[in-house]
VMD Tcl script that builds the backbone (N, CA, C; Angstrom):
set m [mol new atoms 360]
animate dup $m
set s [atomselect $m all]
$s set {name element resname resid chain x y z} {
  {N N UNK 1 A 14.190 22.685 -39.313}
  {CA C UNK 1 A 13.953 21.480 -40.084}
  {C C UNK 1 A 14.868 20.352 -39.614}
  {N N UNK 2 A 16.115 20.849 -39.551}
  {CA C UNK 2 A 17.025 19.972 -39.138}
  {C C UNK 2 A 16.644 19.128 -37.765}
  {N N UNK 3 A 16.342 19.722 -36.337}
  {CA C UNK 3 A 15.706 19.595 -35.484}
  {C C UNK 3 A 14.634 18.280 -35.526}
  {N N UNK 4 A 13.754 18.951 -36.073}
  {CA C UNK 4 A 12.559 17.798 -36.491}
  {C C UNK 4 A 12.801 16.690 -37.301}
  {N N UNK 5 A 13.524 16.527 -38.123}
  {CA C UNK 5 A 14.018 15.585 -38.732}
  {C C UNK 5 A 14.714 14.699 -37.686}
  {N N UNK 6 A 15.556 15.198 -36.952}
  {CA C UNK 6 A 16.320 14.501 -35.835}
  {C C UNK 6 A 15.501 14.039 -34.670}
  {N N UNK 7 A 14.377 14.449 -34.415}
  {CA C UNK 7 A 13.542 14.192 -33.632}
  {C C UNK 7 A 12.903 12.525 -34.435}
  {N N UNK 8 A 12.415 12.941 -35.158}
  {CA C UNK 8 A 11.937 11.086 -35.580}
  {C C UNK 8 A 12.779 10.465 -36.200}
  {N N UNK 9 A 13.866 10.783 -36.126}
  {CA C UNK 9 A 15.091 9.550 -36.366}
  {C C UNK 9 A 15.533 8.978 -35.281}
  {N N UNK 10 A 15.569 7.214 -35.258}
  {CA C UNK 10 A 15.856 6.495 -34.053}
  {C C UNK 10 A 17.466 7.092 -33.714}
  {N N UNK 11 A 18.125 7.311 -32.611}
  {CA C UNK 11 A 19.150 7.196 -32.106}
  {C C UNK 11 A 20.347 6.333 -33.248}
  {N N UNK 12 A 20.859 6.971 -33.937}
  {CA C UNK 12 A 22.607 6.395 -34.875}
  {C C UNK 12 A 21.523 6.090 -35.825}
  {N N UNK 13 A 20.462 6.839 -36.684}
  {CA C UNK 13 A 19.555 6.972 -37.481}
  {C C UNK 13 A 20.424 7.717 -38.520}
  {N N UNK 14 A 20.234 8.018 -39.939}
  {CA C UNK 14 A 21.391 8.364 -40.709}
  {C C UNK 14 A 20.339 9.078 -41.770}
  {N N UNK 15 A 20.825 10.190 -41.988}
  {CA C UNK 15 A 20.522 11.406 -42.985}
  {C C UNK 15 A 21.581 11.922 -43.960}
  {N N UNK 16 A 21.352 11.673 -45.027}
  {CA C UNK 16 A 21.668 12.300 -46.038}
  {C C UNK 16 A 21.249 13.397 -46.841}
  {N N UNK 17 A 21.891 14.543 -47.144}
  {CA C UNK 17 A 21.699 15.974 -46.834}
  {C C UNK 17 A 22.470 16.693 -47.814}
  {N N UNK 18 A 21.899 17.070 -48.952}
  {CA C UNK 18 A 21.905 17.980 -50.003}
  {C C UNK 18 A 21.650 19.293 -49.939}
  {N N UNK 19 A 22.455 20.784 -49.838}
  {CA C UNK 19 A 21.957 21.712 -49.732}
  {C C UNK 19 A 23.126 22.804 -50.408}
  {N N UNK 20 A 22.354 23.904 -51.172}
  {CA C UNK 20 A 23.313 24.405 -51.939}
  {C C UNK 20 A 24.814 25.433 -51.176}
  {N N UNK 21 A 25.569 25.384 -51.533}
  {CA C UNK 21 A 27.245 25.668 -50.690}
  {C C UNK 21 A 27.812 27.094 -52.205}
  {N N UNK 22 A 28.546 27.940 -50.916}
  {CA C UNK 22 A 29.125 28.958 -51.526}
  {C C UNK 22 A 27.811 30.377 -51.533}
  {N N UNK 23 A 27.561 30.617 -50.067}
  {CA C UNK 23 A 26.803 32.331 -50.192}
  {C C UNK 23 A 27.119 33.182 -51.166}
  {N N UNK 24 A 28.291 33.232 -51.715}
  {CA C UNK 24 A 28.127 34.607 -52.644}
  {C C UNK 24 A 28.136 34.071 -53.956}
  {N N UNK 25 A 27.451 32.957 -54.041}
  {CA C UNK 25 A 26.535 32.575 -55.255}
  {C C UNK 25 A 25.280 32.753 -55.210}
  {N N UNK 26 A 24.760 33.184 -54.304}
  {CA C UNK 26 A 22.984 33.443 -54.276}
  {C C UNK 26 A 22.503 34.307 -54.525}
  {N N UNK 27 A 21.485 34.185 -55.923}
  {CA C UNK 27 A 21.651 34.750 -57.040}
  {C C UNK 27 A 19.477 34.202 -57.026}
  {N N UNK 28 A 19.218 35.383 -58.441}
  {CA C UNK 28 A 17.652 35.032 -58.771}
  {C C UNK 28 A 17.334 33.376 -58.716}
  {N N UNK 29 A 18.214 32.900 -59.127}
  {CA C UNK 29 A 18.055 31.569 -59.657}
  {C C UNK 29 A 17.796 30.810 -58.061}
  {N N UNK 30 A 18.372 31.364 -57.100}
  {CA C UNK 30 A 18.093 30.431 -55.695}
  {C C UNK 30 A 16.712 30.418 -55.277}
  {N N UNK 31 A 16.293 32.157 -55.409}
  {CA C UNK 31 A 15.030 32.768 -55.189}
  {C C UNK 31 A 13.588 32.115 -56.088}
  {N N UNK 32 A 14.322 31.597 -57.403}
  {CA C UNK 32 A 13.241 31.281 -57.840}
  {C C UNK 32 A 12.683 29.485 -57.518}
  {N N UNK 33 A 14.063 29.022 -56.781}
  {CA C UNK 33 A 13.790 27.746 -56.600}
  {C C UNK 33 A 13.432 27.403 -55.067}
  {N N UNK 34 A 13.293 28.308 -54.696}
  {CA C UNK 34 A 13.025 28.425 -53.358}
  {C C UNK 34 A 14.184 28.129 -52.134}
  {N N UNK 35 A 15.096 27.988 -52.450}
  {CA C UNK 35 A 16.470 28.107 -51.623}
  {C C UNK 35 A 16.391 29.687 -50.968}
  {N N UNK 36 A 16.983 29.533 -49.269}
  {CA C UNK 36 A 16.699 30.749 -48.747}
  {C C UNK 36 A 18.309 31.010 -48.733}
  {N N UNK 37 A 19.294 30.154 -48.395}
  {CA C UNK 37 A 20.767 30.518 -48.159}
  {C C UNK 37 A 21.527 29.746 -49.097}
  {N N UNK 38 A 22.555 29.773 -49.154}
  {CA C UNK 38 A 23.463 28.915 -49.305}
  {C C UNK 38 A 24.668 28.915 -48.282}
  {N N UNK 39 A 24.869 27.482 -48.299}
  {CA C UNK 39 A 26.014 27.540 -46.732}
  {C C UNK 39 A 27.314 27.122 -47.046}
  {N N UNK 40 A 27.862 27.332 -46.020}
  {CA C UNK 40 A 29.564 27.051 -45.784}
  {C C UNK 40 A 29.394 25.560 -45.052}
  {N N UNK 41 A 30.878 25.085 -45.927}
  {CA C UNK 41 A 30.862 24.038 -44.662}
  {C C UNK 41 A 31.003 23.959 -43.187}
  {N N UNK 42 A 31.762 24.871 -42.817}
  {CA C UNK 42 A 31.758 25.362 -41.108}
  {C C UNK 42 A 30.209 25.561 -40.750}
  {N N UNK 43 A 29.273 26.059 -41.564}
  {CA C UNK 43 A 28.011 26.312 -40.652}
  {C C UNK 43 A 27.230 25.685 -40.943}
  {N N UNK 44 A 27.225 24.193 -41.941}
  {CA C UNK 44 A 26.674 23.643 -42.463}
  {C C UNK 44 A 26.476 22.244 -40.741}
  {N N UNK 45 A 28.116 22.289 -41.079}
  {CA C UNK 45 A 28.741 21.456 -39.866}
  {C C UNK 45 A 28.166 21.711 -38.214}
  {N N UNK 46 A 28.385 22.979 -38.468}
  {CA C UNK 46 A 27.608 23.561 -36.739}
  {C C UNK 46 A 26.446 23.610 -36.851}
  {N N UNK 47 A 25.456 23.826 -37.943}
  {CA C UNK 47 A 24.014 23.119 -37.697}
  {C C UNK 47 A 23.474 22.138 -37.766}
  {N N UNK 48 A 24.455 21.041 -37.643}
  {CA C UNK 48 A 23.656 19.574 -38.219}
  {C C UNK 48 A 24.378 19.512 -36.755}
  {N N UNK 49 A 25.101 19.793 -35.771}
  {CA C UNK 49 A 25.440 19.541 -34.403}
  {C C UNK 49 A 24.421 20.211 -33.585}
  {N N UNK 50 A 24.170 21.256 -33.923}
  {CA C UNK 50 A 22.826 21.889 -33.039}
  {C C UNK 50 A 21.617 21.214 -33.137}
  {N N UNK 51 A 21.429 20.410 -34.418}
  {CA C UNK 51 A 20.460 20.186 -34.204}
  {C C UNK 51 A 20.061 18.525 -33.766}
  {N N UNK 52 A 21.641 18.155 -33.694}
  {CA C UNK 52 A 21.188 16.511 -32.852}
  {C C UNK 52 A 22.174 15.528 -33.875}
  {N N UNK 53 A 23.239 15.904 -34.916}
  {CA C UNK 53 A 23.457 15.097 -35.005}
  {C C UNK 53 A 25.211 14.877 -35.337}
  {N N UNK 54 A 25.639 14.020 -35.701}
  {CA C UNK 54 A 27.479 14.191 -35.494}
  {C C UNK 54 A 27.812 13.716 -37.434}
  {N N UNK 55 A 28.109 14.528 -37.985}
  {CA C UNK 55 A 28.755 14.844 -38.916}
  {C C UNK 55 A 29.673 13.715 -39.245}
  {N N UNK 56 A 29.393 12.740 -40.097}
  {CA C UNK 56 A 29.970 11.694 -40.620}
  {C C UNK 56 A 30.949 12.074 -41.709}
  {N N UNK 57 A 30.112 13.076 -42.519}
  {CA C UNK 57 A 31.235 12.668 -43.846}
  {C C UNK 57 A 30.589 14.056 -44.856}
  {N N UNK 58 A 31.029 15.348 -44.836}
  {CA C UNK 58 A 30.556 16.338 -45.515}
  {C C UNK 58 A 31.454 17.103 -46.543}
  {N N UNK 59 A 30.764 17.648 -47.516}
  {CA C UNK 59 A 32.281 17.408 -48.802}
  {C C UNK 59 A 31.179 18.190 -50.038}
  {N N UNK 60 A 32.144 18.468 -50.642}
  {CA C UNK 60 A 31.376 19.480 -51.621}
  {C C UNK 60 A 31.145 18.375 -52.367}
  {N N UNK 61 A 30.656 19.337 -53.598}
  {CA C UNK 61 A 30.198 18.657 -55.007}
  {C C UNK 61 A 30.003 19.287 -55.958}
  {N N UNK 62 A 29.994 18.866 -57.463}
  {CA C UNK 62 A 29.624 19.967 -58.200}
  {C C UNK 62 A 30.234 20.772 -58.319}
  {N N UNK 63 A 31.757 21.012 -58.913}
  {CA C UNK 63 A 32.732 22.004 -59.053}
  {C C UNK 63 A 32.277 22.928 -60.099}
  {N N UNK 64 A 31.662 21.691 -61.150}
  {CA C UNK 64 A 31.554 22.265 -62.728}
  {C C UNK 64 A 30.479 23.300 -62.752}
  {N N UNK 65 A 29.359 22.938 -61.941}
  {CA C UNK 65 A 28.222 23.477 -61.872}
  {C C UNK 65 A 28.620 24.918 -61.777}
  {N N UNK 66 A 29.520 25.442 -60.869}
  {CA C UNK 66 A 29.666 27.235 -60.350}
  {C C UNK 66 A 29.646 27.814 -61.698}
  {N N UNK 67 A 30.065 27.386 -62.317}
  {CA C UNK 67 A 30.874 28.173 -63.810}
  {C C UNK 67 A 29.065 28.736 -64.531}
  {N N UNK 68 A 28.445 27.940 -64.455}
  {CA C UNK 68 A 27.302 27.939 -65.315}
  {C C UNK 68 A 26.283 28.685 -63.876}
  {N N UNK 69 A 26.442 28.455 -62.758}
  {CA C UNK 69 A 25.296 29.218 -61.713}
  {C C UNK 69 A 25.798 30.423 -61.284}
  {N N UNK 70 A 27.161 30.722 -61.698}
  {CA C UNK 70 A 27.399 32.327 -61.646}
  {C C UNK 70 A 27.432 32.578 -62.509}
  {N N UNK 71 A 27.336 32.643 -63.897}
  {CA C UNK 71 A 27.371 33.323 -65.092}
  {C C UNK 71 A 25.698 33.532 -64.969}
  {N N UNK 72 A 24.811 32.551 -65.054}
  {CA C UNK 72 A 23.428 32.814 -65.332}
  {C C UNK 72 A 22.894 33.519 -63.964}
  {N N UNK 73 A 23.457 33.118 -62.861}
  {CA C UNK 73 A 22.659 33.938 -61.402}
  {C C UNK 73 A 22.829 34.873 -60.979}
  {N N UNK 74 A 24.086 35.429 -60.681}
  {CA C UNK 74 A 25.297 36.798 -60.957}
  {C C UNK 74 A 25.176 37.619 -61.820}
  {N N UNK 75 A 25.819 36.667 -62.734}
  {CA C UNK 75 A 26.120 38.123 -63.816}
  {C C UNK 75 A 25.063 38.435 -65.008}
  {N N UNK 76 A 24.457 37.301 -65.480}
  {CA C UNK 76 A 22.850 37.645 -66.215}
  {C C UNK 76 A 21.937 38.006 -65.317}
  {N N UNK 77 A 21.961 37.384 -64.368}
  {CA C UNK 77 A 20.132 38.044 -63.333}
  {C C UNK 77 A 19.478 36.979 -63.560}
  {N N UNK 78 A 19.592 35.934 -63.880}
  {CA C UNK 78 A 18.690 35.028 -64.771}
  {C C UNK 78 A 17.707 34.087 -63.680}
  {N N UNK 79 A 16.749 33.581 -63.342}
  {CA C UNK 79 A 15.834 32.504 -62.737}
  {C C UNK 79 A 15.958 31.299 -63.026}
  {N N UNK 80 A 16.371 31.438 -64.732}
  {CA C UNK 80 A 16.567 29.341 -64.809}
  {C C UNK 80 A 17.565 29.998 -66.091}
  {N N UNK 81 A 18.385 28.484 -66.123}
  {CA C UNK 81 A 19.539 28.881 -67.270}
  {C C UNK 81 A 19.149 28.121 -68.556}
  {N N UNK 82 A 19.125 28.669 -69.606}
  {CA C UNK 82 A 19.362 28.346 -70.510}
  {C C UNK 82 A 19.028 26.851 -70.910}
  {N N UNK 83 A 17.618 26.415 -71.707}
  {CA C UNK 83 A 17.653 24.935 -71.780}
  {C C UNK 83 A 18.430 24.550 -72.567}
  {N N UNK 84 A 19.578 25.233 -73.379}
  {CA C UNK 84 A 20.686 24.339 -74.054}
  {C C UNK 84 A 21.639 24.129 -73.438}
  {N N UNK 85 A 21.621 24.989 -72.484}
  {CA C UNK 85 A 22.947 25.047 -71.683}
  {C C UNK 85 A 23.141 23.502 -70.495}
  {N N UNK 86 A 21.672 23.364 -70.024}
  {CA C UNK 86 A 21.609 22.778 -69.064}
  {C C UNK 86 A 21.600 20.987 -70.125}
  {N N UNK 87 A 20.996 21.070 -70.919}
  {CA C UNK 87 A 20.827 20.040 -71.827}
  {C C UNK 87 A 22.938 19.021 -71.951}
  {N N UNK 88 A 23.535 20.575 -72.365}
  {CA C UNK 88 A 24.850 20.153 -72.648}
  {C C UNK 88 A 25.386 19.526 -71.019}
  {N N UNK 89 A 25.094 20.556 -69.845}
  {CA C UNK 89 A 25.372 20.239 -68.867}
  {C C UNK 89 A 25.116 18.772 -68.225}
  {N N UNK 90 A 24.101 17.903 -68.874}
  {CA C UNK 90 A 23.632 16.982 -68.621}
  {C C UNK 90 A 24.400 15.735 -69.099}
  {N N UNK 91 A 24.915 16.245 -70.111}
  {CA C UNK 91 A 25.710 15.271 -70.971}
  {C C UNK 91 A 26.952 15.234 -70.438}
  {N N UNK 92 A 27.400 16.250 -70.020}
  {CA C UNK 92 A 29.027 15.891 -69.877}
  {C C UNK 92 A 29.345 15.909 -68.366}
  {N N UNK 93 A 27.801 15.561 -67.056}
  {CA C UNK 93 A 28.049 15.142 -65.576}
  {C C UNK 93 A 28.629 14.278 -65.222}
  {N N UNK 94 A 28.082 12.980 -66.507}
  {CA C UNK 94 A 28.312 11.828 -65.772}
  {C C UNK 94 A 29.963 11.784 -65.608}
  {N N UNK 95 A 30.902 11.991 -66.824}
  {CA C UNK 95 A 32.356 12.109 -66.998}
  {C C UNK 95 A 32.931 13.100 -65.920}
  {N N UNK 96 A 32.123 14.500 -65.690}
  {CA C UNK 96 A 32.782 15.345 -64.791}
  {C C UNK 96 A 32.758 14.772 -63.248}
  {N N UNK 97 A 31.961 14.521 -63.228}
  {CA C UNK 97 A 31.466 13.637 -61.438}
  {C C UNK 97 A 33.034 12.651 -61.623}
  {N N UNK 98 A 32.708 12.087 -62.408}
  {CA C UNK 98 A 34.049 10.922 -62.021}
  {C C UNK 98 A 35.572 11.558 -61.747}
  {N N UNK 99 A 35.474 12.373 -62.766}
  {CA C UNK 99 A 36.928 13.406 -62.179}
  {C C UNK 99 A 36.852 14.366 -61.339}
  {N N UNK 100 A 35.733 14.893 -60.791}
  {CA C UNK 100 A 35.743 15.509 -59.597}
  {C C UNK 100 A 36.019 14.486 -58.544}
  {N N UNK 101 A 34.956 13.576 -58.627}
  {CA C UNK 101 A 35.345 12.154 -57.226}
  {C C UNK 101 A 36.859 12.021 -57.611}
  {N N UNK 102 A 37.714 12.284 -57.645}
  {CA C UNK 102 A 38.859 11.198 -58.497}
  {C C UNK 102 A 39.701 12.635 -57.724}
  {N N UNK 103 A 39.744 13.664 -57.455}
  {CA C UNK 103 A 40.546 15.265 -57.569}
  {C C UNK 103 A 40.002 15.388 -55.964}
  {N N UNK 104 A 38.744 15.397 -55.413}
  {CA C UNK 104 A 38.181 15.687 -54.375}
  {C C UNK 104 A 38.981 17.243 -53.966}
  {N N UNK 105 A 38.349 17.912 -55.169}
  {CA C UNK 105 A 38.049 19.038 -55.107}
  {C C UNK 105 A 37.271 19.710 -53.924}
  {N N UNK 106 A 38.338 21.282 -53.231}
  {CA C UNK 106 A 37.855 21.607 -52.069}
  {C C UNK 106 A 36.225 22.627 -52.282}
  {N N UNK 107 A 35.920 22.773 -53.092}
  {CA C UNK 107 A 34.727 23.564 -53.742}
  {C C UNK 107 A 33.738 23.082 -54.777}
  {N N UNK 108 A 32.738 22.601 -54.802}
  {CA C UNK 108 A 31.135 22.173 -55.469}
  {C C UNK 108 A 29.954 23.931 -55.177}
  {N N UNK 109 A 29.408 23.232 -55.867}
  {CA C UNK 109 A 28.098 24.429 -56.258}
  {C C UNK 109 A 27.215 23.509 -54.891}
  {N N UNK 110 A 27.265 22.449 -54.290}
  {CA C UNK 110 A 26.318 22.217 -53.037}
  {C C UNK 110 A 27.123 21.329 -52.122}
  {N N UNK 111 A 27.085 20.920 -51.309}
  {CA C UNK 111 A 27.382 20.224 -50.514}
  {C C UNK 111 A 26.716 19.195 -49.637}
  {N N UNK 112 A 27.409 17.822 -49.396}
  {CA C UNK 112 A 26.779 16.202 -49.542}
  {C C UNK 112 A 26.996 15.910 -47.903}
  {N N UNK 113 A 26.467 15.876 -47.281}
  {CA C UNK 113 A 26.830 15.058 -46.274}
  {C C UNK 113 A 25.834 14.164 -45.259}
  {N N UNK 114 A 26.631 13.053 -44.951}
  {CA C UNK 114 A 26.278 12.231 -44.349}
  {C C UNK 114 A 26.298 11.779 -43.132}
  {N N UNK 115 A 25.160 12.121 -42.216}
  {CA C UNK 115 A 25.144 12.441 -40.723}
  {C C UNK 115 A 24.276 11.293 -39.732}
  {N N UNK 116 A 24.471 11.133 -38.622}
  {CA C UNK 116 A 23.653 10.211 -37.866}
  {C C UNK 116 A 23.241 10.860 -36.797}
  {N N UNK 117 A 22.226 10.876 -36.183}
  {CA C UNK 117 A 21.540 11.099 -34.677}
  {C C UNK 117 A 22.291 10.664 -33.958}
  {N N UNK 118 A 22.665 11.802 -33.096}
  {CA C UNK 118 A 23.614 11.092 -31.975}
  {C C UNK 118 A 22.874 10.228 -30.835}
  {N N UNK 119 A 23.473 9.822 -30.285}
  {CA C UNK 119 A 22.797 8.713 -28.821}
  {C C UNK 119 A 21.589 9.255 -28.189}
  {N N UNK 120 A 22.352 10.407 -27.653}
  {CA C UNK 120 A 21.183 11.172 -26.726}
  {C C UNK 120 A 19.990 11.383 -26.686}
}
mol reanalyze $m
mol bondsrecalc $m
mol representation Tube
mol addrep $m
């Protein structure tokens, strides 16, 4: 995917790239959303170079999130969590995002980064 994407992006063309971080969180809940892995930043990093492009700016996210996607994916078995849970979760992002940005915390439930097509 990565590949092809880089293929019709002009040369210093720029992708932004959401994908879930931390393998030994992958759990029913990935399976049911159709996520096949979850990655590390080291191999997150070495496939966005294989596939054409140079790694601007990659960084977790989502610290708060683990707490609630290993309790329901792990240790319940669960496919989707809890609509109260996620309801509360909704409410108290906007405040957590700001103190995660603010801590730049080395661990998120996915990881953000921002990449360009190299020259070639």
């Amino acid at each position: 995917l990565l590949r092809s994407i880089a293929r019709r992006l002009r040369p210093g063309g720029g992708l932004v790239l959401k994908v879930p971080a931390l393998p030994t969180l992958y759990s029913p809940m990935d399976t049911a959303i159709g996520h096949f892995r979850r990655y590390d930043l080291a191999t997150l990093e070495t496939r966005l170079v294989e596939a054409g492009f140079e790694s601007a700016v990659t960084r977790p996210v989502n610290a708060l999130g683990i707490v609630g996607w290993w309790l329901n994916g792990k240790v319940l078995r669960k496919e989707t969590p809890p609509a109260a849970q996620v309801s509360a979760f909704n409410r108290i992002i906007p405040l957590a995002g700001r103190v995660e940005q603010s801590l730049r915390l080395p661990f998120g439930l996915s990881l953000m980064s921002l990449s360009r097509r190299t020259a070639a």
